[in-house]
C-alpha positions as CSV (number, residue, x, y, z in Angstrom):
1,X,72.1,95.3,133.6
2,X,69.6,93.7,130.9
3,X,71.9,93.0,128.2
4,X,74.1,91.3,131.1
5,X,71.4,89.3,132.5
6,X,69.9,88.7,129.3
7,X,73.5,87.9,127.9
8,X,73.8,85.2,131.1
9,X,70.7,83.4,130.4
10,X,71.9,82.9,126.6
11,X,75.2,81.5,127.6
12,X,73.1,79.1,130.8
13,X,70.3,78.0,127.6
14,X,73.0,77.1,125.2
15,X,75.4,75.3,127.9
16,X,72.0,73.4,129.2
17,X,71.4,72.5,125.3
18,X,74.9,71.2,124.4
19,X,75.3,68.7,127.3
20,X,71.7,67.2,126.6
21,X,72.9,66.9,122.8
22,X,76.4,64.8,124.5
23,X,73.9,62.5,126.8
24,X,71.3,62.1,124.1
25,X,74.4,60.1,122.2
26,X,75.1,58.1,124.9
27,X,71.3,57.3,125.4
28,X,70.6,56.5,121.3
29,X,73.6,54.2,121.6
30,X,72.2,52.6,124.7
31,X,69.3,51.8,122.9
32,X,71.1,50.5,119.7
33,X,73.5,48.6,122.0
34,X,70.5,47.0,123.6
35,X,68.7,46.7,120.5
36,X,70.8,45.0,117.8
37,X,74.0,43.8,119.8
38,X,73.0,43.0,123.3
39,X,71.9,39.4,122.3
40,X,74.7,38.9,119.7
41,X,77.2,39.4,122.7
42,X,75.6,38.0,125.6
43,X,76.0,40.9,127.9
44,X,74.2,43.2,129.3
45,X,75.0,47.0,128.8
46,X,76.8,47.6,132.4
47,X,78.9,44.7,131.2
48,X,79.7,45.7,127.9
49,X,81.0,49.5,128.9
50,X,83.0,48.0,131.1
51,X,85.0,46.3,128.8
52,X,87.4,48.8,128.4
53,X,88.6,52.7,129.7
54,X,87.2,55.7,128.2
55,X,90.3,56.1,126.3
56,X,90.4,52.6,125.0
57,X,86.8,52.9,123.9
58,X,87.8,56.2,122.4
59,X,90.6,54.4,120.5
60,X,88.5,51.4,119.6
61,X,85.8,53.8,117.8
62,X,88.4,55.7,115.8
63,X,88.6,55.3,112.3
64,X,85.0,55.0,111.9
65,X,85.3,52.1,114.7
66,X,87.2,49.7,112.8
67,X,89.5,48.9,116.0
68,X,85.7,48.1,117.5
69,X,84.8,46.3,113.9
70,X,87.7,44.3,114.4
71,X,88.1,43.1,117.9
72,X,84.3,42.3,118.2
73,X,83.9,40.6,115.0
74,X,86.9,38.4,116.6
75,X,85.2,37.9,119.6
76,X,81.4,37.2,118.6
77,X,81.6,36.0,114.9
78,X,77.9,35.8,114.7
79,X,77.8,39.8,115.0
80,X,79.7,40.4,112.0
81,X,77.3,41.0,109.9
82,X,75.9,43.7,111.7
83,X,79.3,45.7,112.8
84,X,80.3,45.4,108.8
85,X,76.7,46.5,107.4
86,X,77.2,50.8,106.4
87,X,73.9,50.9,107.1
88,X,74.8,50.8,111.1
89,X,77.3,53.5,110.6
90,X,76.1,56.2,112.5
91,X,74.7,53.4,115.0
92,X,77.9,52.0,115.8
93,X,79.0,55.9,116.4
94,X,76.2,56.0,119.4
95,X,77.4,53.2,120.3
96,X,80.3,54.4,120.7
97,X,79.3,57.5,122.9
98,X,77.7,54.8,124.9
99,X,80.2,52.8,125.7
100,X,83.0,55.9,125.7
101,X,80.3,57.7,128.4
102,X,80.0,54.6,130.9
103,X,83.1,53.4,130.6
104,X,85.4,51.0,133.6
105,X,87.0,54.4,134.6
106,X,84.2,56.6,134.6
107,X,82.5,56.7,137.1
108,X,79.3,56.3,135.3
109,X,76.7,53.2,135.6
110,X,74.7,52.6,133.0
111,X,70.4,52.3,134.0
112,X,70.6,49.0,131.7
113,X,70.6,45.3,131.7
């Protein structure tokens, strides 16, 4: 009955662990988002996930985002710089997870503006 219970409460600790890992992306790219492209796109967060479906977001960030790179470098030429820099890499990634977590189909609302 120990090993069991003991074995249960692993398995409960590491779920609890992995889907605070998932959110904590979203919740780093909200803050990038709001941080660095907010003002170059003159939207709010709620706005910008809302852009597009989980699966085009999911599309858009593949590649290491270059459908993302593209289209928004179209879109708000001032914000080039900062989608092409390799520095943002791994920010544009959280980004990503943002806008792929609270996206039109969702069912999830960003706490942004």
């Amino acid at each position: 009955m120990t090993k069991t219970t003991s074995f249960f409460l692993a398995a409960v600790v590491a779920a609890s662990m992995m889907s605070t890992a998932a959110f904590a992306d979203a919740k780093s790219g909200q803050k990038a988002y709001l941080k660095t492209l907010k003002a170059k796109f003159n939207m709010n967060g709620t706005k910008f996930a809302a852009e597009h479906t989980v699966d085009e977001w999911t599309e858009l960030f593949a590649n290491d985002a270059a459908g993302f790179i593209k289209e928004y470098s179209e879109k708000f030429p001032a914000a080039k710089p900062i989608l092409t820099d390799p520095n943002n890499k791994e920010k544009l990634q959280d980004i990503g997870d943002f806008a792929k977590e609270y996206g039109s189909d969702s069912g999830n609302v960003p706490s942004c503006g």
